[in-house]
BAFI-3210 file (N, C-alpha, C; in Angstrom, 3 decimals, decimal comma, padded with zeros to 6 digits):
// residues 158
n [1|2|3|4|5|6|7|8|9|10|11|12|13|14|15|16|17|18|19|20|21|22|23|24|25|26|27|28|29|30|31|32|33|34|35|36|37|38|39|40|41|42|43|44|45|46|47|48|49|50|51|52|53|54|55|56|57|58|59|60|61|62|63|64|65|66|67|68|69|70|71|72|73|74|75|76|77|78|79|80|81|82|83|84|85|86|87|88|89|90|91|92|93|94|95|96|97|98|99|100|101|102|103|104|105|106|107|108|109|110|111|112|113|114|115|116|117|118|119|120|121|122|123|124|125|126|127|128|129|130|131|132|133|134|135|136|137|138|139|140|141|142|143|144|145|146|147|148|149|150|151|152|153|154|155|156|157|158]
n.u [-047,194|-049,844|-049,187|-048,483|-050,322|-049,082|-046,998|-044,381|-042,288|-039,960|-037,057|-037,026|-036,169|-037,548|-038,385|-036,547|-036,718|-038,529|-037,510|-034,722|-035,292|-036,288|-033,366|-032,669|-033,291|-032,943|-030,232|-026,739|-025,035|-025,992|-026,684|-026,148|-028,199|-027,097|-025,574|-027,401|-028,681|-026,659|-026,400|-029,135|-028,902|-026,248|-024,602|-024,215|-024,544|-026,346|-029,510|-032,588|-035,069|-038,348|-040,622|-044,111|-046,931|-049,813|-048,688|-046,884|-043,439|-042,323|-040,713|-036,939|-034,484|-031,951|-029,143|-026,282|-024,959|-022,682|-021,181|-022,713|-022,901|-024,897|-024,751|-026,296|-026,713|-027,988|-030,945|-033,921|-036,877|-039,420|-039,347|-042,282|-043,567|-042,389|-042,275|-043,858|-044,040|-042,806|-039,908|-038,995|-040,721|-039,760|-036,853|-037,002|-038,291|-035,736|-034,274|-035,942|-035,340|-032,103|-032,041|-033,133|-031,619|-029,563|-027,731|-026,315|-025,667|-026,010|-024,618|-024,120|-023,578|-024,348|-024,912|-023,974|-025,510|-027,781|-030,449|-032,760|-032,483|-030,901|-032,393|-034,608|-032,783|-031,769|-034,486|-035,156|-032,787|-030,303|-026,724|-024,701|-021,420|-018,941|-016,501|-016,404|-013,900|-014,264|-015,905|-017,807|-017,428|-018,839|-019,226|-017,337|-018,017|-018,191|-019,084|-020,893|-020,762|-022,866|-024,093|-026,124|-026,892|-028,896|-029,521|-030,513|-031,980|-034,250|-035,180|-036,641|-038,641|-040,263]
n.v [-057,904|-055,923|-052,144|-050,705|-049,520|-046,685|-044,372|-042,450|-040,788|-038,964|-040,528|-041,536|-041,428|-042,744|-044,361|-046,702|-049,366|-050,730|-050,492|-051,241|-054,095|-054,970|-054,642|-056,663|-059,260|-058,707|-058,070|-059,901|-058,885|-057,205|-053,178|-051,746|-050,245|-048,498|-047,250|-046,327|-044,370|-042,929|-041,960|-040,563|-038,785|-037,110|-037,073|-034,829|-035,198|-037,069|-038,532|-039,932|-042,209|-043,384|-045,901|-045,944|-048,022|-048,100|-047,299|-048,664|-049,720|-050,818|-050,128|-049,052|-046,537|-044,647|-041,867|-040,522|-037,050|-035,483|-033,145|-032,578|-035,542|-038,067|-040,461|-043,748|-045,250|-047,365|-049,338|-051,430|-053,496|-054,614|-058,162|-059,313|-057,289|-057,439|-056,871|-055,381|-052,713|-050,558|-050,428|-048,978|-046,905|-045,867|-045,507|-043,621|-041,249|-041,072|-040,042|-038,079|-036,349|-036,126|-034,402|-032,313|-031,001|-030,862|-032,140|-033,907|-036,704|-039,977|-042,818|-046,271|-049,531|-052,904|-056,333|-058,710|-060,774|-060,078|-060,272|-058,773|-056,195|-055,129|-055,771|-053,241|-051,016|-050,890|-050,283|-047,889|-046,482|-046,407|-047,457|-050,248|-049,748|-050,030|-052,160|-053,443|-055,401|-058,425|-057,147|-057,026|-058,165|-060,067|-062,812|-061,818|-061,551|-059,466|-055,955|-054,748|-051,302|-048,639|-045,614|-042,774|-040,070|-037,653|-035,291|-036,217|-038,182|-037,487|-034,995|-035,678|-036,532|-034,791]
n.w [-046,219|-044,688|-043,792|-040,678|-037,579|-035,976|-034,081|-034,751|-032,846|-030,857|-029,245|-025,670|-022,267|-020,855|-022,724|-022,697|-021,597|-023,465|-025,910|-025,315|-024,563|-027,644|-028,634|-027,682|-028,558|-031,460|-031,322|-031,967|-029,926|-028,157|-027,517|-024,225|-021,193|-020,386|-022,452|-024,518|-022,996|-022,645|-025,324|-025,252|-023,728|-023,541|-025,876|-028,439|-030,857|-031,681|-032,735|-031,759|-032,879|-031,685|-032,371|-031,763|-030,844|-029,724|-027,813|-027,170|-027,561|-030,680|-032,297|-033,210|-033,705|-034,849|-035,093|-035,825|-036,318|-038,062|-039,044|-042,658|-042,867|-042,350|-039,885|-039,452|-036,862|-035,518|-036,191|-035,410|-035,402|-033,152|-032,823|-033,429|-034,700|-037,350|-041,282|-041,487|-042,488|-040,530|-039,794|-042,725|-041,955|-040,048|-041,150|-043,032|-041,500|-040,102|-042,383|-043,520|-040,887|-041,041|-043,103|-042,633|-040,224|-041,962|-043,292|-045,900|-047,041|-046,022|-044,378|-043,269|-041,997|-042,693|-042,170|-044,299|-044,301|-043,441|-045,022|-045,408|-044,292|-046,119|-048,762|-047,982|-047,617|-050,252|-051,330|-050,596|-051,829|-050,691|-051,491|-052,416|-051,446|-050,719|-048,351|-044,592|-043,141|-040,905|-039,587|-037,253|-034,251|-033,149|-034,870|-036,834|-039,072|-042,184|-042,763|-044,679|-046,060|-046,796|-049,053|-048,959|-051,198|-050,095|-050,935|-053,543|-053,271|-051,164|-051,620|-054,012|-052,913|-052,280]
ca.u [-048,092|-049,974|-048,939|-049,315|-050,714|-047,904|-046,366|-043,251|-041,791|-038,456|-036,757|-036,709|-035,193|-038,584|-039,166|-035,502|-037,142|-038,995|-035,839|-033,786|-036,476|-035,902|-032,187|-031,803|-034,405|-032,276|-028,750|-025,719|-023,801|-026,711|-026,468|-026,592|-029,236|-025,851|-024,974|-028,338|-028,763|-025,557|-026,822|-029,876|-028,113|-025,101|-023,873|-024,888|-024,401|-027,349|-030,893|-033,005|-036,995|-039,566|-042,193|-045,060|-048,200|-050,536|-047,841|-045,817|-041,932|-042,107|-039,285|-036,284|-033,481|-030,999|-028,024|-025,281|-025,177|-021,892|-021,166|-023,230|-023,162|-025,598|-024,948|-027,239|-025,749|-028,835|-032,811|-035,157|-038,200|-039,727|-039,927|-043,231|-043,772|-041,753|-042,978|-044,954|-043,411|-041,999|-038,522|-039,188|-041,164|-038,387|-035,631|-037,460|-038,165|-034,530|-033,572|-035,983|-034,469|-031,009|-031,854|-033,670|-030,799|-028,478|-027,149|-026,059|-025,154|-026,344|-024,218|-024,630|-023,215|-025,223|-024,291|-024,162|-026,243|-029,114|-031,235|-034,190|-032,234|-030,021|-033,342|-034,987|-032,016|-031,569|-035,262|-034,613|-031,970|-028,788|-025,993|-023,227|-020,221|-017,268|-016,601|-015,216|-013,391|-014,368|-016,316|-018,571|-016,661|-019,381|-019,247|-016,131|-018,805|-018,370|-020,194|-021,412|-021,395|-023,799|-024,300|-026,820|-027,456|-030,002|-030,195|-031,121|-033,757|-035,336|-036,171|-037,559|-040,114|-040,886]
ca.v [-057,593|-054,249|-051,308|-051,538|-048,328|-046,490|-042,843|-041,971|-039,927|-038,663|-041,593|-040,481|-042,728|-044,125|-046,024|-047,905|-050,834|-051,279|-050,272|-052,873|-055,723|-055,436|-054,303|-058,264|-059,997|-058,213|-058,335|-060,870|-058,262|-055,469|-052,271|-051,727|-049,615|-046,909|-046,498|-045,355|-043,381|-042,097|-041,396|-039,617|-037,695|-037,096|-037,523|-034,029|-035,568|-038,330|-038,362|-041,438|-042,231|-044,760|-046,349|-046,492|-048,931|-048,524|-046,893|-049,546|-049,669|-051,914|-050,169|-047,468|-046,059|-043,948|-041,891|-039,371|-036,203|-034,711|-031,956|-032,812|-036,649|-038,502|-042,520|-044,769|-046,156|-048,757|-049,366|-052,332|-053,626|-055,908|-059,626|-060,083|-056,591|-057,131|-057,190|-054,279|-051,525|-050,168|-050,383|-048,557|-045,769|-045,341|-045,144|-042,555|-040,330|-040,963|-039,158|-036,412|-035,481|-035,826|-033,190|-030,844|-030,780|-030,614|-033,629|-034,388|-037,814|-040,816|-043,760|-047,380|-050,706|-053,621|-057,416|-059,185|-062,036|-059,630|-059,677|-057,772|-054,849|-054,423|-055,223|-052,199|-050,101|-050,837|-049,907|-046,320|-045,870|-047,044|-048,318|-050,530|-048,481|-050,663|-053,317|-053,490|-056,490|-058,451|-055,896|-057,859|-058,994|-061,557|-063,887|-061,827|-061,020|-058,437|-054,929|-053,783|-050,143|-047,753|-044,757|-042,132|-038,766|-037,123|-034,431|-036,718|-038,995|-037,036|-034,226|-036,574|-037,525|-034,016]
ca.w [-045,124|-044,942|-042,552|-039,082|-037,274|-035,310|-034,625|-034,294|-031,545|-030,079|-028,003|-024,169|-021,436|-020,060|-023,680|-022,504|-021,421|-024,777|-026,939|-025,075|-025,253|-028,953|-029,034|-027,339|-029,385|-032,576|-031,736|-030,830|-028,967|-027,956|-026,645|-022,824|-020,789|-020,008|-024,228|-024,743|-022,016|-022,765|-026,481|-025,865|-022,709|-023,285|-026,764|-028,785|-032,322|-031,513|-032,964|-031,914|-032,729|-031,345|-033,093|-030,699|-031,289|-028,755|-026,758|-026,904|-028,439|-031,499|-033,099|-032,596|-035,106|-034,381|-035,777|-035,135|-037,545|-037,953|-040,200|-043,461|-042,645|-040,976|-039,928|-038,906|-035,396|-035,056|-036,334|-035,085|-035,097|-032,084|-034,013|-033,470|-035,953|-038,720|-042,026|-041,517|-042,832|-039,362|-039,898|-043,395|-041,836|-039,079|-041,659|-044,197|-041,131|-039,917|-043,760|-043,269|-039,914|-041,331|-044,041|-041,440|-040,071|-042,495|-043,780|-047,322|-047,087|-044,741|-044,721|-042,242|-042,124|-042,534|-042,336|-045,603|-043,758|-043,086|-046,277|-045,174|-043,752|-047,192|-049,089|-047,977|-048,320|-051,480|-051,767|-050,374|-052,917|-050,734|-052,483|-051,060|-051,718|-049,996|-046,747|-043,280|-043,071|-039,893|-038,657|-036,156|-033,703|-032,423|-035,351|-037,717|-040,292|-042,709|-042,924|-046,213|-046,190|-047,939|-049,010|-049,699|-051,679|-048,983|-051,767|-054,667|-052,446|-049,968|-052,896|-055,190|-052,342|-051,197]
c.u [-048,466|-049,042|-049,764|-049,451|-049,516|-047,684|-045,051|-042,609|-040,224|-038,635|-036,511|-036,423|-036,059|-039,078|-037,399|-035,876|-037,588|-037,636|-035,029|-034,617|-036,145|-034,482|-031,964|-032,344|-033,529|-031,157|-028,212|-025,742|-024,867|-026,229|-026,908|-027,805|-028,172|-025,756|-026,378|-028,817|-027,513|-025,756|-027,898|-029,543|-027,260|-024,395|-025,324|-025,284|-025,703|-029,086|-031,594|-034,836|-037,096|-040,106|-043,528|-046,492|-048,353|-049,902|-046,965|-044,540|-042,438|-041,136|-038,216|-035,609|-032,961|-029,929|-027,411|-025,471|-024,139|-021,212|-022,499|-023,428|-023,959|-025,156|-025,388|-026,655|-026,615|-030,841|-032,897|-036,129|-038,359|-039,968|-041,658|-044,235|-043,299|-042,567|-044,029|-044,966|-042,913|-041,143|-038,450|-039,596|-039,897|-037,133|-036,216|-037,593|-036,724|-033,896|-034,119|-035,187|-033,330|-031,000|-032,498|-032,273|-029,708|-027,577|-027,259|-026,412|-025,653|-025,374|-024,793|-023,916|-024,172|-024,460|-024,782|-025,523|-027,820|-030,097|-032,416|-033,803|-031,803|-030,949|-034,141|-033,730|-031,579|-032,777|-035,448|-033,790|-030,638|-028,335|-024,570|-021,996|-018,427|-017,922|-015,860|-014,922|-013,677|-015,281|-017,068|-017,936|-017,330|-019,460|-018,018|-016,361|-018,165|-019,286|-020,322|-021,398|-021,892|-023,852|-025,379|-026,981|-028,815|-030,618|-031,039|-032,758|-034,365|-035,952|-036,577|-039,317|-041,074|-041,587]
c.v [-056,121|-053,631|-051,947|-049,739|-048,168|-045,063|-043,045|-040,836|-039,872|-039,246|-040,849|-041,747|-043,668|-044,860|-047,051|-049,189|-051,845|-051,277|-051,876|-054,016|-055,844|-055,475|-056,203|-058,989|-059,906|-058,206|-059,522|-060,436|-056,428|-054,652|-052,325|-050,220|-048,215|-046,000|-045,633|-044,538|-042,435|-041,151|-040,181|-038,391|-036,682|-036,584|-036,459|-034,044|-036,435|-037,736|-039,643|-041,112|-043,506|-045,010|-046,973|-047,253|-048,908|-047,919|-047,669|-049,631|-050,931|-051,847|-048,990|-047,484|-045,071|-043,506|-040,798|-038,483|-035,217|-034,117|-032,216|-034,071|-036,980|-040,164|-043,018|-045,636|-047,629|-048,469|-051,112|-052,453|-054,981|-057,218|-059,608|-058,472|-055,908|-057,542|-055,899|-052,587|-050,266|-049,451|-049,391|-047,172|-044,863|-044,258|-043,892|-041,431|-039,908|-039,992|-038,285|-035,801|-035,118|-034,752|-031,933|-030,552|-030,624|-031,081|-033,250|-035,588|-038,516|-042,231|-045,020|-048,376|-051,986|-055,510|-058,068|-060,461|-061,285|-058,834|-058,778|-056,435|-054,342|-054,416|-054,177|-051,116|-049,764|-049,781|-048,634|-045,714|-045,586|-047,594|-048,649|-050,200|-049,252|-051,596|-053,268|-054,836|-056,786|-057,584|-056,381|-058,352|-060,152|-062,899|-063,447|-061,296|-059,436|-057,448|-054,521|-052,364|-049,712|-046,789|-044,523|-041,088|-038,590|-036,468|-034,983|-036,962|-038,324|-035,659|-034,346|-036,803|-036,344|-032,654]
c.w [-045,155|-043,136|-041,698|-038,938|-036,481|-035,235|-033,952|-033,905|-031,101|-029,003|-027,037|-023,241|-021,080|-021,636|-023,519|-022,316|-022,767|-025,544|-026,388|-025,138|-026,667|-029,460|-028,811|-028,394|-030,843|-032,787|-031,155|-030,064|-028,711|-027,168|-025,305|-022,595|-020,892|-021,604|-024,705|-024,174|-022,405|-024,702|-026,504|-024,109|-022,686|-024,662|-028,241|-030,533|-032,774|-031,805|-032,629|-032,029|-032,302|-032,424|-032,336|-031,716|-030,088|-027,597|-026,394|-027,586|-029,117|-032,142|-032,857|-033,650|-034,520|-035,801|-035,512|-036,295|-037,189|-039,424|-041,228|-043,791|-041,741|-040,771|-038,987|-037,898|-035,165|-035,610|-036,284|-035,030|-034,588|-033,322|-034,351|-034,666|-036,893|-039,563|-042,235|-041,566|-041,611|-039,402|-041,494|-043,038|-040,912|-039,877|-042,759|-043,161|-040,434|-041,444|-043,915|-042,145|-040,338|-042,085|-043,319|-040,985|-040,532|-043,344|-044,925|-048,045|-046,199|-045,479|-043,531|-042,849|-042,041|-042,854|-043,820|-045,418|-043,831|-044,828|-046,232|-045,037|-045,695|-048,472|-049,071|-047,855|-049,388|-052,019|-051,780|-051,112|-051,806|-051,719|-051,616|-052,056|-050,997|-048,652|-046,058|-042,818|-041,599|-039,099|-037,216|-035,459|-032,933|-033,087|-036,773|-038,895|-040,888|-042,026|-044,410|-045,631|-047,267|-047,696|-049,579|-049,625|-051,021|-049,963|-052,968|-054,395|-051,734|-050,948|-053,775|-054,371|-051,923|-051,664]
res [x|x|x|x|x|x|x|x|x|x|x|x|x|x|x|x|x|x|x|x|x|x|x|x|x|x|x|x|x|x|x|x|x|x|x|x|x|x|x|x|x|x|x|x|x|x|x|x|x|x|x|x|x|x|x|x|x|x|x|x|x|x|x|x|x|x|x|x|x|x|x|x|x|x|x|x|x|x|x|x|x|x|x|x|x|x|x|x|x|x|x|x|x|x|x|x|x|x|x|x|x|x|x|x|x|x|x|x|x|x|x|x|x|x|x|x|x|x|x|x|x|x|x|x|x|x|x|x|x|x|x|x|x|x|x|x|x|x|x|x|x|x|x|x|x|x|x|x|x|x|x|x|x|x|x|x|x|x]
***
């Protein structure tokens, strides 16, 4: 499917409504209205973006950035615009921020079940690097983790 039109913007509390519409739509066990409030409030490690269309939340991403690590706490995109390179644009400006800031390294967990997500990480030049046994506690599932050289990929592109 081609791009969809979109910009992406620093998450602020009034796109919560949108964010959680997709956090449910996207997870078993989603985040509440408090954790993200408490992320982009509260919690000084936390970077999160939108993806507005039209002004509307179709997608968010997130991630903490401590010392020279960054990890990916959560990225979505609303169902009804996947496929449309979204979730792609999210996560590439999620790896410039990390290297603005500092980062080395970005790692994330991803379920073995979810082929689309670990498809485009692969495509970014993740690599799954080890597993957290159980990790999911809503269905027991694994996590794949991955890593990635910020320095390799993000100064190849830039």
């Amino acid at each position: 499917m081609a791009a969809m039109d979109y910009r992406l913007v620093p998450m602020q509390v009034e796109h919560l409504p949108g964010v959680l519409e997709i956090e449910r739509a996207s997870f078993a066990t989603p985040w509440s209205s408090q954790a993200f409030t408490y992320e982009l409030t509260q919690n000084n490690f936390a970077y999160y973006l939108v993806a507005l269309h039209q002004d509307r939340v179709v997608g968010y991403g997130g991630m903490w950035l401590v010392l020279d690590e960054a990890h990916i706490t959560n990225i979505a995109v609303h169902p009804q615009h996947r496929g449309h390179r979204v979730g792609e644009g999210l996560l590439m400006e999620l790896m410039r921020q990390a290297v603005l800031r500092g980062a080395a390294r970005m790692t994330l967990e991803v379920r073995p079940s979810n082929q689309a997500a670990r498809q485009l990480y692969k495509k970014l030049g993740f690599q799954e690097k080890g597993r957290r046994k159980k990790y999911y506690s809503d269905t027991n599932e694994d996590a794949i983790i991955m890593w990635l050289d910020l320095s390799i990929q993000v100064g190849d592109s830039s």
